[in-house]
C-alpha positions in Angstrom: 0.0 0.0 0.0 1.5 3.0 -0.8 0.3 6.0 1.6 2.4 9.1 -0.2 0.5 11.9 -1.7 0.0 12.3 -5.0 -0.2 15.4 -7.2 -3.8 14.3 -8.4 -4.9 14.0 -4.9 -3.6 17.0 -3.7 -5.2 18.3 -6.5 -8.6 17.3 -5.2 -7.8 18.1 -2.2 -8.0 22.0 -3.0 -10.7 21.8 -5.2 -13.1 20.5 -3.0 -11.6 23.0 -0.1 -12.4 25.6 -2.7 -16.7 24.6 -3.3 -16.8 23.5 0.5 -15.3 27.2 1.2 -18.6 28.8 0.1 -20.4 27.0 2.9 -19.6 29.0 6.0 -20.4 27.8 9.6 -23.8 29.5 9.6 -24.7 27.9 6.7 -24.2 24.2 8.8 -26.0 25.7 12.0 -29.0 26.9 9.9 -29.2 23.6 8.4 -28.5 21.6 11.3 -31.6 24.0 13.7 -34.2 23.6 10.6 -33.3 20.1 10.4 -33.0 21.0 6.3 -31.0 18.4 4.1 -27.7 21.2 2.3 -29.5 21.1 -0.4 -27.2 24.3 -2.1 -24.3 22.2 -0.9 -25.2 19.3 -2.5 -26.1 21.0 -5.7 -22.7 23.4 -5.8 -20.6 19.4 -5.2 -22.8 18.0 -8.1 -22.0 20.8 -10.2 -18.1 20.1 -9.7 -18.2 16.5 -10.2 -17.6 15.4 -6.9 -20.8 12.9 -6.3 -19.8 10.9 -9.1 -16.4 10.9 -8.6 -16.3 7.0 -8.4 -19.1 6.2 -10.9 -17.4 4.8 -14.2 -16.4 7.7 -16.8 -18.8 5.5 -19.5 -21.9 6.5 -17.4 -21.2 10.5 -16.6 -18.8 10.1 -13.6 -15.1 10.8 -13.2 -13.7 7.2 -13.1 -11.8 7.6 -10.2 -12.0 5.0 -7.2 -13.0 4.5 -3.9 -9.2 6.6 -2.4 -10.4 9.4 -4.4 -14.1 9.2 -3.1 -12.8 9.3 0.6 -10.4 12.3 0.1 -13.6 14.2 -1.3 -15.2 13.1 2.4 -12.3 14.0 3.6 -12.1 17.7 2.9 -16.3 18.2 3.3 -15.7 16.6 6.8 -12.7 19.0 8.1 -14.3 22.0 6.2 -16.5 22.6 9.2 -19.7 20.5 7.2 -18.6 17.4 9.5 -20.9 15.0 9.2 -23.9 17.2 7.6 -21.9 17.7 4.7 -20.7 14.4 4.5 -23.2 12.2 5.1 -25.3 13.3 1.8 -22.3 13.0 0.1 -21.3 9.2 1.0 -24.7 8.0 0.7 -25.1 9.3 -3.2 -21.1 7.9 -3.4 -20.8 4.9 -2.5 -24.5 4.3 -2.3 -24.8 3.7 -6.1 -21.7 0.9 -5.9 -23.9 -2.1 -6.0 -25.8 -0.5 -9.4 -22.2 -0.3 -11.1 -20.9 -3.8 -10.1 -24.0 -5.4 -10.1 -27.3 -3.8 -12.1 -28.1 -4.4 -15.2 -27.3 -2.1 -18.5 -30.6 -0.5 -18.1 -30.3 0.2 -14.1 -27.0 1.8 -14.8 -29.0 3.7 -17.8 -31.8 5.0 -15.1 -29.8 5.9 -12.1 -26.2 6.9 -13.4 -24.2 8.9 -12.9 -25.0 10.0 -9.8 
């Protein structure tokens, strides 16, 4: 296993810091009191790619694997998001796994990328 950073990763890395740096504190306070899902937050990592980070490039995603895909978590998590920001995130991640290794042509059709 090889556990020394790599350009690409560090590249990442500051992306991510840069979306999840338009998501103050308040923003995650508000959220967290009205019990509201980050719905602008979810939207704004969509928008950079980030959900479907480890969804197969063939259906819409960024082909990248499940390292990749915990580094995103990563950053959200130490942003100040924690596990508000997170959480939404791993769920539409890693939650659509089973579709790519196991669902059929027209599953992958419906519900890729994420």
């Amino acid at each position: 296993m090889n556990f020394e950073r790599v350009e690409e990763h560090e590249l990442i890395r500051a992306a991510v810091r840069k979306v999840c740096a338009d998501f103050p504190d308040e923003y995650w306070a508000r959220c967290d009191a009205d019990h509201a899902f980050p719905w602008d937050f979810y939207r704004a990592m969509a928008a950079a790619g980030w959900i479907g980070i480890a969804i197969p490039e063939a259906y819409g995603g960024a082909g990248r694997g499940i390292t990749e895909a915990s580094i995103v978590l990563g950053e959200v998590a130490a942003s100040g998001a924690a596990m508000n920001g997170a959480t939404p995130l791993h769920l539409s991640m890693f939650g659509m796994e089973p579709v790519v290794k196991y669902g059929s042509e027209s599953m992958k059709q419906t519900y890729l990328p994420a």
